[in-house]
C-alpha positions as CSV (number, residue, x, y, z in Angstrom):
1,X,55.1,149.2,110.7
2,X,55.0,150.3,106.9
3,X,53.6,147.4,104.4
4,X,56.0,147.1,101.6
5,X,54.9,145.2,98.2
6,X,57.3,144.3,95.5
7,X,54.8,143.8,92.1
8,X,57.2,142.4,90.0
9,X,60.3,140.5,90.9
10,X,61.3,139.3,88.3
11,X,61.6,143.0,86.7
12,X,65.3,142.1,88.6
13,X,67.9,139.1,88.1
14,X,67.2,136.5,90.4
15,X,71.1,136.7,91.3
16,X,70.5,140.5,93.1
17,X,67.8,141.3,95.6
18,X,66.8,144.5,96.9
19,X,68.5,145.5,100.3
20,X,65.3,145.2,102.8
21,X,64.8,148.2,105.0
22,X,66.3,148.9,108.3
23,X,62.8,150.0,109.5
24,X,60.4,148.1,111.0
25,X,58.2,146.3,108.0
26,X,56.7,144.4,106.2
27,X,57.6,143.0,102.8
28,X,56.0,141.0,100.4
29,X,56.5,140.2,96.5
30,X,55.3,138.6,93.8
31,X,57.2,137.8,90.8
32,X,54.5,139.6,88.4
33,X,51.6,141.4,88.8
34,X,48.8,141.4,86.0
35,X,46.5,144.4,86.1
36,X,43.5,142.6,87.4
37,X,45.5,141.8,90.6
38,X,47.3,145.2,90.8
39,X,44.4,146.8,93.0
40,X,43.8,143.3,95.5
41,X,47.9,143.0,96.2
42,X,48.3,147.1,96.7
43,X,45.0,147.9,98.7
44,X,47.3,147.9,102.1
45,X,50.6,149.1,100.9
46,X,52.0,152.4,102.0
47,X,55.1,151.5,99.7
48,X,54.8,149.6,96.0
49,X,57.9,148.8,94.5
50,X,57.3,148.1,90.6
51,X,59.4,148.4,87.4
52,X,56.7,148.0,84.7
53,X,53.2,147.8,86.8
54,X,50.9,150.3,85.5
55,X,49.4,152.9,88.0
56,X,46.7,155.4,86.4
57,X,44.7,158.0,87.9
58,X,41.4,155.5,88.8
59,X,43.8,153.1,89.9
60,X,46.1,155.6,92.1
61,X,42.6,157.2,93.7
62,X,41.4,153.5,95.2
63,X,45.0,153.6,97.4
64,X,44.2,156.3,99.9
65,X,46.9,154.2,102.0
66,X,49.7,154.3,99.7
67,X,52.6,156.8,100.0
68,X,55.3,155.9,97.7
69,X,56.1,153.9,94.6
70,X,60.0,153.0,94.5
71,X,60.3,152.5,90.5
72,X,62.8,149.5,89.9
73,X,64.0,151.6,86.2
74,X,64.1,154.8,85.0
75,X,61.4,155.3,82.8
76,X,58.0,156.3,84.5
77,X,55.6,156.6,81.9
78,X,53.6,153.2,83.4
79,X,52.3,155.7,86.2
80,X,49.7,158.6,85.4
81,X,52.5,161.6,87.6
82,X,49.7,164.2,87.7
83,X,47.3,162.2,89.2
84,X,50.0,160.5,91.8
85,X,51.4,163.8,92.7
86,X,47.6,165.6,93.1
87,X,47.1,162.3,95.4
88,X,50.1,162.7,97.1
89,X,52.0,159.7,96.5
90,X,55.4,160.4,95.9
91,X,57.2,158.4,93.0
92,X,60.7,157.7,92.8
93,X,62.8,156.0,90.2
94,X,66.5,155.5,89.7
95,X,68.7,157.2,87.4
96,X,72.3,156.5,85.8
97,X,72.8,152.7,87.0
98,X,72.9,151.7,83.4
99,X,75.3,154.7,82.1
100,X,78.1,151.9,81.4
101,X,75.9,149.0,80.4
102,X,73.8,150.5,77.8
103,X,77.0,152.5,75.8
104,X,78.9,148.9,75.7
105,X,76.3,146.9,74.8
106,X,75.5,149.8,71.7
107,X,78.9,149.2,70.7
108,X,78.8,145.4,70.7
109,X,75.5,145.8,68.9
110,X,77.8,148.1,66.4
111,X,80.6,146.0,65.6
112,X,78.2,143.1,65.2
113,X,76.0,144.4,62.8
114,X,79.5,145.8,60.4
115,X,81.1,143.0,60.2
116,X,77.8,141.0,60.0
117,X,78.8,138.6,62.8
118,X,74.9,137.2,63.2
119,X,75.0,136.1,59.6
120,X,78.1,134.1,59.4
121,X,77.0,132.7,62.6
122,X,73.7,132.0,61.3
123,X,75.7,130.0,58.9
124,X,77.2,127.9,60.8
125,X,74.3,126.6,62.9
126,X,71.8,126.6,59.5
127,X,73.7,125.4,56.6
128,X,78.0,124.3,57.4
129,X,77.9,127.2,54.8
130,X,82.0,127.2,55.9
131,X,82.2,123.6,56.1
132,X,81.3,123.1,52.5
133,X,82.4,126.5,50.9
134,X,85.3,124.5,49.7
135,X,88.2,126.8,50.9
136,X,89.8,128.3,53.8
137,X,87.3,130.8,53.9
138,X,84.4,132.4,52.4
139,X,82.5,136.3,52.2
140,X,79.2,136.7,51.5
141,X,78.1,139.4,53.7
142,X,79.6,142.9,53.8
143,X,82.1,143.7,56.3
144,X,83.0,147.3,56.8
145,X,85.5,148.9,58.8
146,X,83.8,150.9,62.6
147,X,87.0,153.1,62.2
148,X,85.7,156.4,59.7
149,X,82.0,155.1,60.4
150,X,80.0,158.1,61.0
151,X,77.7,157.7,64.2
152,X,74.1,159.3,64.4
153,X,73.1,159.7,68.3
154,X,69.7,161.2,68.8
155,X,69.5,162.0,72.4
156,X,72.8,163.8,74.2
157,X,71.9,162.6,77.7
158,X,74.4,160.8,79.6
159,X,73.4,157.2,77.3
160,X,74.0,159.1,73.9
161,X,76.9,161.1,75.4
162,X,79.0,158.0,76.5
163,X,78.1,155.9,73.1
164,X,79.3,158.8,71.6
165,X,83.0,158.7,73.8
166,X,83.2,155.1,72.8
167,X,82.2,155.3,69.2
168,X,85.4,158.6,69.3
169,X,87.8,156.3,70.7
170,X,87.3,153.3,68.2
171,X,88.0,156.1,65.4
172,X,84.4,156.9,64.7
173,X,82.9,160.6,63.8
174,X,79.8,161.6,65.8
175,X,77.3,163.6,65.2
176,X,74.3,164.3,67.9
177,X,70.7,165.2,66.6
178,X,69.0,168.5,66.7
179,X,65.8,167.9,67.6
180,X,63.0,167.2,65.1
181,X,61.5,170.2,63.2
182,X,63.8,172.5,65.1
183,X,64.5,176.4,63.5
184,X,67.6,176.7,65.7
185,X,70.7,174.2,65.7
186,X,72.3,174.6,69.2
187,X,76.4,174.0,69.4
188,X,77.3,171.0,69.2
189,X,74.2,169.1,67.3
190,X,73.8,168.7,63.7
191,X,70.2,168.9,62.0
192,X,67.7,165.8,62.3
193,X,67.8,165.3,58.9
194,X,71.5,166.0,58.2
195,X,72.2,163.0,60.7
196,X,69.7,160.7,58.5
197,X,70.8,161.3,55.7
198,X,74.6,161.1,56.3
199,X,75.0,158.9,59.7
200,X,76.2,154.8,58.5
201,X,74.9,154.1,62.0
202,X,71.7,155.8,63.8
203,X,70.8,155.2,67.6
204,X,68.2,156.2,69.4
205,X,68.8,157.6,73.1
206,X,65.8,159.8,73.8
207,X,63.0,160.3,75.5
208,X,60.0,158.6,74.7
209,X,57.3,161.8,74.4
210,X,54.2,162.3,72.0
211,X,56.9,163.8,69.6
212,X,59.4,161.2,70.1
213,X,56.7,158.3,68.9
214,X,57.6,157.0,65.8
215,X,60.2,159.1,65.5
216,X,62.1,156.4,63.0
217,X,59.5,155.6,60.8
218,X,58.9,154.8,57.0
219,X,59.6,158.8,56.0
220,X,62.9,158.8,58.5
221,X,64.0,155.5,57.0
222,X,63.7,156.6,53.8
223,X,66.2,159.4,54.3
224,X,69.0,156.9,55.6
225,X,71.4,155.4,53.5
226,X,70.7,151.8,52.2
227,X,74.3,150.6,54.0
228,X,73.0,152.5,56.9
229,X,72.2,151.1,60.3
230,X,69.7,151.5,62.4
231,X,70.1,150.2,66.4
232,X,67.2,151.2,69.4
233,X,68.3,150.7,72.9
234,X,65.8,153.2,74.5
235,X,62.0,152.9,74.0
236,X,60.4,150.2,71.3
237,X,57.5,153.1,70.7
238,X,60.7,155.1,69.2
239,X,60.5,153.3,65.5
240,X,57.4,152.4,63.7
241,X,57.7,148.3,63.3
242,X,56.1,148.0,60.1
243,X,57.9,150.4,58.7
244,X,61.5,149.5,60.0
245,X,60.6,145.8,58.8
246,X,59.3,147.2,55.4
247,X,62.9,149.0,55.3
248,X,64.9,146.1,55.7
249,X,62.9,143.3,53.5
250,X,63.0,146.0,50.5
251,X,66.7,147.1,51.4
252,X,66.3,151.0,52.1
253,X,68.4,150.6,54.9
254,X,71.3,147.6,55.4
255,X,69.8,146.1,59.1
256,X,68.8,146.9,62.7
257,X,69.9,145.7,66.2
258,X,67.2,146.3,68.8
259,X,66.8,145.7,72.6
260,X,63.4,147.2,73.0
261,X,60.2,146.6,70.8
262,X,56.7,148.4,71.2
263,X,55.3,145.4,73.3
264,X,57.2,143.5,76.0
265,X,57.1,140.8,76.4
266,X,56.5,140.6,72.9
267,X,53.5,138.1,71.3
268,X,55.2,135.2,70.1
269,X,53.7,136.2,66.3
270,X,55.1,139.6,66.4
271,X,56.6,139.9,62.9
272,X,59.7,141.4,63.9
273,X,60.6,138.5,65.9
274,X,59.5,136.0,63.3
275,X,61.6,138.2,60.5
276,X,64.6,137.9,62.9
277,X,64.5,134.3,62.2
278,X,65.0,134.6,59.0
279,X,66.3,137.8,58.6
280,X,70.4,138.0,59.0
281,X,70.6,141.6,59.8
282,X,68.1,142.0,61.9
283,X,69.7,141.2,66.1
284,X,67.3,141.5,68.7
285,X,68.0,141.3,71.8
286,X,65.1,141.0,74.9
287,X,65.8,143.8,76.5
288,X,68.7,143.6,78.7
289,X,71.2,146.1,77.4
290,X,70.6,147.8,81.2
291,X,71.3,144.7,82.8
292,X,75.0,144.2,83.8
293,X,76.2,142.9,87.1
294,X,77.2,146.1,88.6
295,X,74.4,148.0,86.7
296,X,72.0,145.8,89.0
297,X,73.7,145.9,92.3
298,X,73.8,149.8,91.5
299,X,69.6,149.8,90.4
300,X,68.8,147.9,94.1
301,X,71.0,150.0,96.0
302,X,69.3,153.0,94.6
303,X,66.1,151.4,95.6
304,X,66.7,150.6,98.4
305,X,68.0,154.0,99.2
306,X,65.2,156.1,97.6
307,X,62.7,154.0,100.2
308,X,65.3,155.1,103.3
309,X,65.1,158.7,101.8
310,X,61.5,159.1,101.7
311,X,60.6,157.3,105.3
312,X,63.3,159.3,106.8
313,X,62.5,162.8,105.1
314,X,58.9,161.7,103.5
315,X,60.6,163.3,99.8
């Protein structure tokens, strides 16, 4: 009978569960798992199901017993891959449940941030600005049109590939990235500086590699326009936080919408959060651009199924 330990349960809405098994086993879970506990609440696992539980080479070496970790995202940079596949642990994570999710919630973050929806909210709940603007109306923030908006995607995967199908069909122009520093454009991508420099939107879809760190950053910023946007859905470590922050106080670009931030959960003083509070064009939002209803029931599925693959076929 295989041990099965979930480290982190609430890594998935409490209203979806992961299908158990039909083998014989035995599962446990724990709704989070600090890494001072990882070792004590693995030691007897042959399967670890985790989303964010970090698993390096020291760590991996003191499981002799374990034979699988069933990743509850996509990203697996929080376990050392070398060392698990020298060990022989097999690690599987799921792919495309969020290819519908993500693209919307882009979108909303788009049409938000143009017709600065967050500051005439803001308004409302801070000042009556409206109540006591003495007409039927008032306009103190810029509102510009999505239609004729030009889109910079960096990263033509299937995320940056579907924002880019919406952004086409609400009558914006899209342009896709070339990669940073590169000699040769490929076909269909325009150059990394090009997309700075002309994009009125800029969204971040790639990989998060050593030359993907920091990729937005006080240089990159500087290149944007100052009615530009800047939204990050993929990895926090993508932008440089004090310089994205520096940007928007000093008005080299217009504002940012982010889901993702270099830290999560983020320390209550983090000083993006505490600008956002002041800050009408900065939305931030904690993380859950992946999580619509179906995108879930699609991520436990996959679990689920990647754990019958491997005890059936040990792959």
């Amino acid at each position: 009978m295989l041990n099965i330990v979930f480290l982190d349960r609430t890594g998935i809405p409490a209203t979806h569960n992961i299908p158990r098994p039909s083998f014989p086993h035995n599962w446990i879970e724990y709704d989070r798992t600090s890494a001072e506990e990882t070792y004590e609440r693995a030691k007897d696992a042959d399967i670890v199901i985790t989303s964010k539980v970090l698993f390096g080479r020291e760590l991996l070496a003191k499981l002799p017993k374990l034979k699988l970790i069933a990743i509850t995202a996509t990203g697996t940079n929080n376990i050392d891959l070398v060392a698990a596949k020298e060990l022989g642990i097999a690690v599987k994570n799921v792919t495309g449940y969020s290819s519908v999710t993500v693209p919307e919630h882009v979108l909303g973050m788009i049409f938000s941030l143009k017709h600065s929806l967050m500051s005439y909210h803001r308004d409302q709940v801070i000042s009556d600005r409206w109540a006591t603007c003495g007409q039927f109306c008032y306009v103190d923030y810029p509102i510009t049109d999505v239609r004729g908006s030009i889109l910079g995607v960096f990263g033509k995967g299937c995320l940056g590939t579907e924002v880019g199908r919406l952004a086409e069909m609400v009558g914006m122009k899209v342009l896709y990235a070339e990669h940073k520093g590169a000699t040769t454009i490929r076909d269909g991508y325009t150059p990394f500086e090009e997309v700075l420099k002309q994009a009125d939107i800029v969204t971040l879809h790639c990989p998060l590699t050593e030359t993907t760190q920091n990729l937005i950053n006080a240089g990159t910023l500087a290149l944007m326009k100052p009615t530009a946007y800047l939204i990050n859905t993929g990895r926090g470590p993508l932008v440089d936080e004090v310089a994205l922050l520096d940007a928007l106080e000093n008005g080299t670009i217009a504002g940012a919408a982010l889901d993702v931030l270099v830290k999560e959960p983020p320390a209550i003083d983090n000083p993006l959060i505490q600008a956002a509070k002041r800050l009408p064009n900065l939305l931030i939002t904690p993380h859950v651009a992946w999580a619509s209803d179906s995108a879930v029931t699609t991520l436990v599925n996959k679990v689920a199924q990647n754990i019958e693959e491997f005890v059936k076929t040990g792959k």
